[in-house]
C-alpha positions as CSV (number, residue, x, y, z in Angstrom):
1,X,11.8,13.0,-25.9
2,X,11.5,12.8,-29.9
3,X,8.5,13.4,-31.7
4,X,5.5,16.0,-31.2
5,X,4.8,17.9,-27.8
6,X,2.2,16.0,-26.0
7,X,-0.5,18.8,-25.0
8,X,-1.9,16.3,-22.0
9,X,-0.7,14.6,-19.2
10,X,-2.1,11.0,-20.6
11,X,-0.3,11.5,-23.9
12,X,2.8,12.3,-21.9
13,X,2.4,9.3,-19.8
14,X,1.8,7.3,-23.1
15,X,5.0,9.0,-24.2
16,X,6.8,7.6,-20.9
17,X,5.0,4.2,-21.9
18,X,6.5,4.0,-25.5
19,X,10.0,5.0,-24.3
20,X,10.2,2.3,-21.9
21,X,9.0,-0.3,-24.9
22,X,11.2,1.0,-27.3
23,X,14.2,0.6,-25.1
24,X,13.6,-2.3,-24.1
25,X,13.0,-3.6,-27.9
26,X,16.2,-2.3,-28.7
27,X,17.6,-5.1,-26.6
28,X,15.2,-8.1,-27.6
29,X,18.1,-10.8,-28.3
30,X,19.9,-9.8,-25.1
31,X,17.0,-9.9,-22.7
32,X,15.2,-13.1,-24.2
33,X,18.6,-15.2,-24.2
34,X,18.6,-13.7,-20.5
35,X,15.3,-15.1,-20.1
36,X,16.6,-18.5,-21.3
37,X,19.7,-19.0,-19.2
38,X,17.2,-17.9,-15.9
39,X,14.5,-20.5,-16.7
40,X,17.8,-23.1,-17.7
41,X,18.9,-22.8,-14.1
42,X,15.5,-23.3,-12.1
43,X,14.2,-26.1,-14.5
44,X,17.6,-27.4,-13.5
45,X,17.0,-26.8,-9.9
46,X,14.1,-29.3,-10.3
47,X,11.8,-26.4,-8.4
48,X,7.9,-26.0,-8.5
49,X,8.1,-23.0,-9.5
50,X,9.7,-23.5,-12.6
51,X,6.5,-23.9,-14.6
52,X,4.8,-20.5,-13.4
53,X,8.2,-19.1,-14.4
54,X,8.0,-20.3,-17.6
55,X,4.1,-18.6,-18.3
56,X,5.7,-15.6,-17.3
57,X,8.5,-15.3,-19.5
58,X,5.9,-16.5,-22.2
59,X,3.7,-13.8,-21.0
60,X,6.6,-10.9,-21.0
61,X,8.0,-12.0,-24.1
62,X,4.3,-11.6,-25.6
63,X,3.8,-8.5,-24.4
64,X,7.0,-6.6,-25.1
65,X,8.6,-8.4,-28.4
66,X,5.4,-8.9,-30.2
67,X,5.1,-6.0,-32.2
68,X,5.3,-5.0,-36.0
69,X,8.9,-3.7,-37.3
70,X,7.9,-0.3,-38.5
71,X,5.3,0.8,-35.8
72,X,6.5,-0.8,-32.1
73,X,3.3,-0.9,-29.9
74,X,2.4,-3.1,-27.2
75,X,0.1,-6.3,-27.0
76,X,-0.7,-6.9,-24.2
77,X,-2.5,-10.5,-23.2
78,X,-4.4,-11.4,-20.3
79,X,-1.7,-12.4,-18.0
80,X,-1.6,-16.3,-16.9
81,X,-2.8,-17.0,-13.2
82,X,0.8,-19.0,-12.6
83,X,2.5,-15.4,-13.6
84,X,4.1,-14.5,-9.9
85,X,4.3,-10.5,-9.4
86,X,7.6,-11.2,-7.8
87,X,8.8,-13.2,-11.2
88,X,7.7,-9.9,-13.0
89,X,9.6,-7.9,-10.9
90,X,12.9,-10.7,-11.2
91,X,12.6,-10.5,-14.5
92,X,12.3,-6.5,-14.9
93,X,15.4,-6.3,-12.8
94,X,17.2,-8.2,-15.3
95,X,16.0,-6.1,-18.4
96,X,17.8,-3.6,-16.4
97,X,21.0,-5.4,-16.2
98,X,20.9,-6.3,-19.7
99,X,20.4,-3.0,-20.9
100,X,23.1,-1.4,-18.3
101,X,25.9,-3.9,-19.5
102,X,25.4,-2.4,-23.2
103,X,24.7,1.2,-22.9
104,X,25.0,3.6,-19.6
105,X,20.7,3.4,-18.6
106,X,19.8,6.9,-18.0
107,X,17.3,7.9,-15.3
108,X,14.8,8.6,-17.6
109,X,15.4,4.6,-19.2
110,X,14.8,3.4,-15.8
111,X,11.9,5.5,-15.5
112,X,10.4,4.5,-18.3
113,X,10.9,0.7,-18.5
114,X,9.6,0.6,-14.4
115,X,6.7,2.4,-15.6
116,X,5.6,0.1,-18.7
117,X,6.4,-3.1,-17.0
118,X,4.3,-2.0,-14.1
119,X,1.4,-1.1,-16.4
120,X,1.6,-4.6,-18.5
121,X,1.0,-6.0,-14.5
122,X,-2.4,-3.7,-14.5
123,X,-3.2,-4.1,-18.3
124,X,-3.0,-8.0,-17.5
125,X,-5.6,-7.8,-14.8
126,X,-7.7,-6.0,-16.7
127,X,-7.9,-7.4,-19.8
128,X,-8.8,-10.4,-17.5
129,X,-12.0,-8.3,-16.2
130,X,-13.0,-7.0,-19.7
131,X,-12.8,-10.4,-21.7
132,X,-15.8,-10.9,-18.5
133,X,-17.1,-7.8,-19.5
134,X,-16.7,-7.1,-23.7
135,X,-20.1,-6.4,-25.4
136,X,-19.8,-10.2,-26.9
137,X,-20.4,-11.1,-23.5
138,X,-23.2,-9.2,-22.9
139,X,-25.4,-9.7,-25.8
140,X,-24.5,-13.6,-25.4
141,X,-26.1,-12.9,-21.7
142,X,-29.2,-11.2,-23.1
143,X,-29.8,-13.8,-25.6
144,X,-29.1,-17.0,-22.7
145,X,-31.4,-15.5,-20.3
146,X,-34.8,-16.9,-19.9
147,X,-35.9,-13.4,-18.6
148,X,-36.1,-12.0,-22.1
149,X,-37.5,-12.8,-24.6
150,X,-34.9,-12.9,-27.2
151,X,-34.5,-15.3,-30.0
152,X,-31.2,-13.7,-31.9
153,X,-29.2,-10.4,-32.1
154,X,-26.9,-9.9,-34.9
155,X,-23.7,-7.7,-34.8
156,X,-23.7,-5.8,-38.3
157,X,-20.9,-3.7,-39.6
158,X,-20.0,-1.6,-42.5
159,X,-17.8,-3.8,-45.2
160,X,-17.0,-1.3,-47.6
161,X,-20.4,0.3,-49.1
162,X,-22.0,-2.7,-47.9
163,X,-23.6,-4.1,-44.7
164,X,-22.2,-7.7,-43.4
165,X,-23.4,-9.8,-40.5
166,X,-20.1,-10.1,-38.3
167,X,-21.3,-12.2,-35.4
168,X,-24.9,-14.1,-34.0
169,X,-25.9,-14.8,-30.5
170,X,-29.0,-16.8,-31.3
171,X,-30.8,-19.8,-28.5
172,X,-30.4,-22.3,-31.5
173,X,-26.3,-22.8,-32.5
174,X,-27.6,-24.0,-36.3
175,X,-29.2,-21.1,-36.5
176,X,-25.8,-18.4,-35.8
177,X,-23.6,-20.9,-37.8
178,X,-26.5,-20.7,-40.8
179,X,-26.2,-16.8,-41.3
180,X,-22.2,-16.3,-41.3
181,X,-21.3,-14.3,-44.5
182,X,-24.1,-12.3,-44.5
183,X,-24.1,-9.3,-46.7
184,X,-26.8,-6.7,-48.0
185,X,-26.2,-3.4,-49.7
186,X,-28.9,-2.4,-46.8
187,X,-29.8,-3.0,-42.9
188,X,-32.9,-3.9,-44.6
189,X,-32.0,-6.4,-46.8
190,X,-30.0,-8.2,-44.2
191,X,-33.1,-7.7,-41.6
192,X,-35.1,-9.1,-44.4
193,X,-32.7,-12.3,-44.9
194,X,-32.0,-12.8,-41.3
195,X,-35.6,-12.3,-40.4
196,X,-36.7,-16.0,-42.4
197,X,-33.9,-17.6,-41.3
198,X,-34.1,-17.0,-37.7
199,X,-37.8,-17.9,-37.9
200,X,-39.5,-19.5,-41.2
201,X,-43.1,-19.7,-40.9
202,X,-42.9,-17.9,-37.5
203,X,-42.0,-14.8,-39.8
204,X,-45.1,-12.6,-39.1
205,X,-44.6,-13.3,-35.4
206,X,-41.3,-11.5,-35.0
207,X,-39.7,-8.3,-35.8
208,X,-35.9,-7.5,-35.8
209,X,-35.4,-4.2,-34.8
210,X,-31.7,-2.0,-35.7
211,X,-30.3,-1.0,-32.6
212,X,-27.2,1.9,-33.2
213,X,-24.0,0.7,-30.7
214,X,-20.7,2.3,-31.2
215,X,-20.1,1.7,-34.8
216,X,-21.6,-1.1,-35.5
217,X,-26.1,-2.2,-36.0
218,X,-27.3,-4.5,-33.7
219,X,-30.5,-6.5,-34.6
220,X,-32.8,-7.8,-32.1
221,X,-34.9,-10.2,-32.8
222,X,-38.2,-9.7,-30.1
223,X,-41.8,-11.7,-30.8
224,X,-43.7,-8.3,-31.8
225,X,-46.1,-8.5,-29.2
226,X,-43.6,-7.8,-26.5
227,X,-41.4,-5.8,-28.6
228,X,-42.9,-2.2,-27.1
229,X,-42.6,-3.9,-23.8
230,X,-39.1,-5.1,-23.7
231,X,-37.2,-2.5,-26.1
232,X,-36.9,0.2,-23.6
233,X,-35.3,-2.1,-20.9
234,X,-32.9,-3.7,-23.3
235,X,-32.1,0.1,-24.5
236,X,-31.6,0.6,-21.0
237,X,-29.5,-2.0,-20.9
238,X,-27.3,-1.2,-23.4
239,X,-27.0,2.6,-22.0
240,X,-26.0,0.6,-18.7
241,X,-23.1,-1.4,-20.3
242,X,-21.8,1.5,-22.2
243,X,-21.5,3.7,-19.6
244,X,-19.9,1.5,-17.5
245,X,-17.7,1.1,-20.4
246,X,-16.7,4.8,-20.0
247,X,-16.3,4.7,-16.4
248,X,-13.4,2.2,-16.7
249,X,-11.9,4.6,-19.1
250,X,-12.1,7.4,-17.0
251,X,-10.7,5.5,-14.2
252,X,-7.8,4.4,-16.1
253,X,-7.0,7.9,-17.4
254,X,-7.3,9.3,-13.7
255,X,-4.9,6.6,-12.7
256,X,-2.6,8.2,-15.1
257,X,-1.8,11.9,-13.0
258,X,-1.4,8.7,-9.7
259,X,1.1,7.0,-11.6
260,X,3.5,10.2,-12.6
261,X,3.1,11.2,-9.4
262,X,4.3,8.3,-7.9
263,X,7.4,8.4,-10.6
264,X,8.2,11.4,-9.4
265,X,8.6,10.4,-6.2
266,X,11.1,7.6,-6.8
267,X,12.9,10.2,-8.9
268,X,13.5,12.8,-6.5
269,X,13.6,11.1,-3.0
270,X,17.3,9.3,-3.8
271,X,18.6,12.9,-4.3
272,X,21.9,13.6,-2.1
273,X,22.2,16.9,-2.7
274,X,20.7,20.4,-3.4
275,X,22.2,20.3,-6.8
276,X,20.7,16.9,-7.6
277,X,17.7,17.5,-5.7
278,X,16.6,20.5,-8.7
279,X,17.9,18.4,-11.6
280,X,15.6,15.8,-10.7
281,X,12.9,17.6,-9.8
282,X,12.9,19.9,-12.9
283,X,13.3,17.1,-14.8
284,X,10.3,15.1,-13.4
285,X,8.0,18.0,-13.9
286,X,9.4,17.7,-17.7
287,X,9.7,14.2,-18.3
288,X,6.7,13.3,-16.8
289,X,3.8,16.2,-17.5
290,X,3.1,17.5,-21.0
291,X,5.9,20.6,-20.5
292,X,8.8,21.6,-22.5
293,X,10.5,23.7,-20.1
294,X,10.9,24.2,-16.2
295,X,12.5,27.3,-14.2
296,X,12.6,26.6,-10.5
297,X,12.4,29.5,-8.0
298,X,13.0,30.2,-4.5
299,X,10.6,32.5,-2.2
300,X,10.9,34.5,0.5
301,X,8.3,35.6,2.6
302,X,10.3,38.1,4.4
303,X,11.9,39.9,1.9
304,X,8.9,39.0,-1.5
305,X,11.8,38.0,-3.1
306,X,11.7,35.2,-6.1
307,X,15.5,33.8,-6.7
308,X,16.1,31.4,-9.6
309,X,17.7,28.6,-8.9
310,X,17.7,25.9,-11.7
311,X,16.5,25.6,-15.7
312,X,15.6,22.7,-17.4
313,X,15.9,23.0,-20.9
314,X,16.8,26.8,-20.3
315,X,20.2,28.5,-19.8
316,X,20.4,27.4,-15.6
317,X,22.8,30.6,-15.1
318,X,20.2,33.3,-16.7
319,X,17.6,31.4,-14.3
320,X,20.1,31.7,-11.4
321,X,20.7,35.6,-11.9
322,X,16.9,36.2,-11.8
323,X,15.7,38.0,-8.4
324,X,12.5,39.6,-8.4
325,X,10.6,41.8,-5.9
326,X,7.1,40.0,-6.3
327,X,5.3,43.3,-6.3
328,X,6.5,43.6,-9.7
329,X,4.2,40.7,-10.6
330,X,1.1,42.0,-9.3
331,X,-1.0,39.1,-10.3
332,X,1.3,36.5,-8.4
333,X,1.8,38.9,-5.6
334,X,-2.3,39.5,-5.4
335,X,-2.1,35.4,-4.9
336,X,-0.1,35.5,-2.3
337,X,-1.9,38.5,-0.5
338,X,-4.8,36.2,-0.7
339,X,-2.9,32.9,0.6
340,X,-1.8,34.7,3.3
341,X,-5.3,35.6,4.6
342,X,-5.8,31.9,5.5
343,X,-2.8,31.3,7.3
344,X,-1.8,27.7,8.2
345,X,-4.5,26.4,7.4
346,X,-3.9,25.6,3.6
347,X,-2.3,21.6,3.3
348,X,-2.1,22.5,-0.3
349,X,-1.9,25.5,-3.0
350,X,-3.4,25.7,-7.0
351,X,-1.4,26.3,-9.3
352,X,-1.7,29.4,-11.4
353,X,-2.5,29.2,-15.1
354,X,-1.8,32.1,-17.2
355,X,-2.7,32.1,-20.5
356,X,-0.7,34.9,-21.8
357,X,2.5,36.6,-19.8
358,X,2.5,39.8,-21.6
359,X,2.3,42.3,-19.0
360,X,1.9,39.9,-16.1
361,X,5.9,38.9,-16.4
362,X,8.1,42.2,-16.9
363,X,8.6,42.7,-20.6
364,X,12.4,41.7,-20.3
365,X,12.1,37.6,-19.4
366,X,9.2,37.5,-22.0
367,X,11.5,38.9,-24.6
368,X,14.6,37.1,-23.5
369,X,12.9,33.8,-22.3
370,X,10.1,34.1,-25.2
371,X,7.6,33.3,-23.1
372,X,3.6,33.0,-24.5
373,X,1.9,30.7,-21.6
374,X,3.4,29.8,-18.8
375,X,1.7,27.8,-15.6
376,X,3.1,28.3,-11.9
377,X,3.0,25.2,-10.3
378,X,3.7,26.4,-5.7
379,X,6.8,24.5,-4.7
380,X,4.9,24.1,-1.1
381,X,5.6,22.3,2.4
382,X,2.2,21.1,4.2
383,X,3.5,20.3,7.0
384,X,4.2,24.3,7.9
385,X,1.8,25.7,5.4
386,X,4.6,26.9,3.7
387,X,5.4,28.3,0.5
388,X,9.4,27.4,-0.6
389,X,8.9,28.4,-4.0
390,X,7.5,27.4,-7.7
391,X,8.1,25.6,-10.6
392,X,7.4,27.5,-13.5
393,X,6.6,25.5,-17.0
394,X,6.1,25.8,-20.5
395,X,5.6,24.0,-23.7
396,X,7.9,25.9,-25.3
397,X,9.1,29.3,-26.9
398,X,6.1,31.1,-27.8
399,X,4.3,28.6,-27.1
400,X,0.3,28.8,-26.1
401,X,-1.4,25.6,-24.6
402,X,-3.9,25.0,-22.3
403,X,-3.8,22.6,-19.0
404,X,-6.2,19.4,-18.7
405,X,-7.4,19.0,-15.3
406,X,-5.2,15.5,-14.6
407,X,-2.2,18.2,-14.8
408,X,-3.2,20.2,-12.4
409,X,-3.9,17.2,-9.5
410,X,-0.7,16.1,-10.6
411,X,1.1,19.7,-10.6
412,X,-0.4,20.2,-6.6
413,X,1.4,16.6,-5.8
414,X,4.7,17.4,-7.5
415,X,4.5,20.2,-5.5
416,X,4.2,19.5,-2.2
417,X,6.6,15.9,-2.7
418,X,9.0,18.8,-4.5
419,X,8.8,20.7,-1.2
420,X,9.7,17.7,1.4
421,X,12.9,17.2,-0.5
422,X,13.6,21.2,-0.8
423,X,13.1,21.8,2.9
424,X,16.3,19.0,3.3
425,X,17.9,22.0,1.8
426,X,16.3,25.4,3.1
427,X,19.7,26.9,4.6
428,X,21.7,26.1,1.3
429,X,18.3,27.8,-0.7
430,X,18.8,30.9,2.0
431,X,22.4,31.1,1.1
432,X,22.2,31.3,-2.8
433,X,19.3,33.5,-2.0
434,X,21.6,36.0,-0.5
435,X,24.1,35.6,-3.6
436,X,21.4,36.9,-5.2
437,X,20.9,40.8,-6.4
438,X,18.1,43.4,-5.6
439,X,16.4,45.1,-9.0
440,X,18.4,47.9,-7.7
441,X,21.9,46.3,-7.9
442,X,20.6,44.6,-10.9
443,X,20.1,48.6,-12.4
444,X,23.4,49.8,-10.9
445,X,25.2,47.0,-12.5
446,X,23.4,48.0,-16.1
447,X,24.6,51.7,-15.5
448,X,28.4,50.6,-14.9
449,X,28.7,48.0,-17.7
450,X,27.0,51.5,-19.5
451,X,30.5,52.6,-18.6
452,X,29.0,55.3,-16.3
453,X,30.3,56.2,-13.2
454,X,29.0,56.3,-9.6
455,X,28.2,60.1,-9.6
456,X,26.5,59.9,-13.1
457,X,24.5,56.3,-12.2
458,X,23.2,58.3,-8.7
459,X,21.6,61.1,-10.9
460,X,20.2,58.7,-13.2
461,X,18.8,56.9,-10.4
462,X,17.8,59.5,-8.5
463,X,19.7,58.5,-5.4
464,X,22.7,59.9,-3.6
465,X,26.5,58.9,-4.8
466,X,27.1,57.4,-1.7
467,X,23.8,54.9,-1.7
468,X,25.4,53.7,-4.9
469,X,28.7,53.5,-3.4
470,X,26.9,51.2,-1.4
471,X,25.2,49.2,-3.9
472,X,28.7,48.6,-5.8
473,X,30.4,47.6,-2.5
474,X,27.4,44.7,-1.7
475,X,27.8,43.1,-5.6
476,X,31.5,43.6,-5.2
477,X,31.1,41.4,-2.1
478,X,28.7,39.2,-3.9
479,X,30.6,38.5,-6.9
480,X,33.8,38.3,-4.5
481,X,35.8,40.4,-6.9
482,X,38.2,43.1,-6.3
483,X,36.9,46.1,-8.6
484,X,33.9,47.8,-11.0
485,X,35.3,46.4,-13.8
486,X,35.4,42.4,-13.0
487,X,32.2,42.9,-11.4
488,X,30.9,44.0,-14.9
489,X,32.6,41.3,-16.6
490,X,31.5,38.6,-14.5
491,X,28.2,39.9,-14.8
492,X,27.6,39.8,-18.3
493,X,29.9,36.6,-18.2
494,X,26.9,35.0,-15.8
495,X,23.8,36.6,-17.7
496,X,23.3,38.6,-15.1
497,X,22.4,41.8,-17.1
């Protein structure tokens, strides 16, 4: 994905968002004459339906084609009650089609342009609930009610260095269509103006008082003698409305780690094979949370052995002739001492941030992978309380960052849906694990490519020449080649050593 690194898991999702629209711009002409022919043949058809059609066309074509030229964005408008979901859907398949007849749609396209059409559906609703809910609607509210006492309240915003009145919600329509215009190079200016000509001789009775909200002034006109009485309540109020403000916010942003997740699931579940199976989970960890990079690992319990399996955005066979005894990551390995204490009954495992690998990774994958921060995200089966493996992630080469908590709900999900699809696979996994080569056989290989031989590699090892004998016979079978020499040569070959 072009541009910046997105540091969160909303930006990346926004990311995700603007793909999908800037695909699917690409092919304006295409789709809309689509469009066309479709609503041609059901207004043809004489059917009912053909008018709700029509509103959402209208509605899509709003939504993804209007847009300034040099900054694509989305408008999206509150979506017409005759716009069917399963038109929406119809007419997303045949963006789709459009888009496959012209240029081979990648998985990530798909992705992208399911993800934005199902998020114009949502932003449609809820613009719907916010027009019902906008602070224009409110202060009308306040002013309407009999309850309060409430003459006028006047929106004021900055225009330049001066003030200006930009809206009134008054009981008496002359008196908000009197005051439009209104500017002062003060709040008091345009309190004192607005003060006469909400009340003329009634002056003396009334007092406007400025009200901070967002970034704009709101003036209240109250009689004075219930001023004290009432301002606290409609502070209150206001408090009220903008918190509930926030909490729709929030709930849209926590919607966001929902929605990869269920992204990721789509992506993944078609897999047929192991092969696939890693490509697309590495790539939905990727493509869908705010990381740069993805290594995924098998474990074994048995032996505390990590084998690498698959690198997105990384050289797949360096990550493939990685196998590590996990007591050589102490702070990983304490994890899993501690894991094991509970037993079966964990349905989930965190993920493990670490700020800075040095010294927590051996020094030779942070040299060779350049790695700064890295998170471990448990590749983990909940039906066995199992741990298959991880996912580790970065932004980048020497790279630090830090992990917003919507990443981490999400990382636990990816996880465990990662580790339904892997457990399809957990012979194959076993296999390639056994491909894989101790630290030991890693070292003897180093001393042979050294050019040393078997007697001189035992002393420097400090083990008998027959024990390395040994060793050279199991990579020999491993590698399935005939001498020393190949063995060396498809080692390096590999980026085994």
């Amino acid at each position: 994905m072009s541009g910046s690194m997105p540091f969160t898991l909303n930006e990346q999702m926004s990311a995700v968002y603007q793909k999908g629209l800037e695909t699917i711009q690409k092919y304006e002409a295409e789709i809309l004459r689509e469009w066309q022919k479709i609503l041609t043949e059901f207004k043809g058809k004489r059917t009912k339906k053909w008018e709700a059609l029509e509103e959402t066309v209208a509605f899509l074509s709003h939504c993804l084609f209007h847009w300034k030229k040099e900054k694509p964005q989305l408008h999206v408008k509150s979506r017409p009650l005759n716009a069917n979901p399963f038109f929406v859907t119809f007419l997303e398949d045949t963006v789709h089609n459009v888009i496959q007849e012209h240029a081979r749609q990648s998985d990530h396209d798909y992705m992208a342009i399911h993800y934005l059409f199902s998020k114009i559906n949502e932003e449609g609703f809820l613009q719907q609930f916010q027009q019902n809910h906008s602070l224009e609607s409110f202060l009308d509210y306040m002013v309407a009610s009999t309850l309060l006492p409430i003459e006028a309240i006047a929106v004021i915003g900055k225009k330049g260095e001066r003030f200006a009145v930009e809206k009134i919600f008054a009981k008496d329509p002359a008196v908000a269509a009197s005051t439009n215009f209104l500017e002062a190079d003060t709040i008091f200016g345009i309190s004192e103006t607005l003060l006469r000509r909400f009340h003329h001789n009634e002056k003396d009775q009334y007092t406007l008082i400025p009200v901070p909200h967002d970034d704009c002034t709101l003036l209240i006109s109250l009689p004075k003698e219930d001023a004290s009485r009432i301002l606290p309540f409609i502070l209150f109020s206001l408090q009220m409305f903008k918190d509930s403000k926030k909490i729709v916010q929030l709930t849209k942003e926590s919607q966001e780690w929902k929605d990869a997740v269920i992204l990721f699931n789509e992506k993944i579940i078609g897999s047929r094979s192991l092969t696939e199976a890693l490509e697309n989970i590495a790539g939905g960890f990727v493509e869908l949370l705010p990381f740069e990079r993805c290594a995924i690992f098998s474990y074994s319990s048995d032996e505390q052995i990590g084998a690498g399996l698959y690198g997105w955005h990384l050289d797949t066979e360096a990550i493939r002739g990685i196998t590590e005894d996990i007591q050589n990551l102490p702070l990983v390995h304490n994890r899993l001492k501690l894991l094991n204490n509970y037993g079966k009954k964990l349905k989930y495992i965190q993920p493990l941030y670490i700020a800075d690998v040095k010294g927590v990774f051996p020094d030779r994958y942070v040299r060779r992978f350049q790695l700064k921060t890295v998170v471990l995200a448990p590749i983990y089966l909940s039906a066995k309380s199992q741990l298959l493996g991880a996912a580790i992630l970065d932004q980048g080469p020497n790279k630090p960052f830090t992990v917003d908590q919507n990443t981490v709900y999400a990382l636990i999900k990816f996880g465990q849906s990662a580790g339904e699809i892997l457990a399809k696979y957990s012979d194959e996994i076993s296999l390639k694990a056994k491909r894989h080569f101790s630290p030991r056989e890693i070292e003897v290989l180093k001393l042979l490519a050294e050019g040393l031989s078997t007697f001189e590699a035992a002393v420097q090892l400090n083990l008998s020449e027959y024990t390395v004998r040994d060793y050279v016979s199991a990579i020999m079978q491993k590698m399935n080649v005939k001498n020393r020499t190949e063995a060396v040569a498809k080692a390096i070959r590999e980026g085994l050593i």
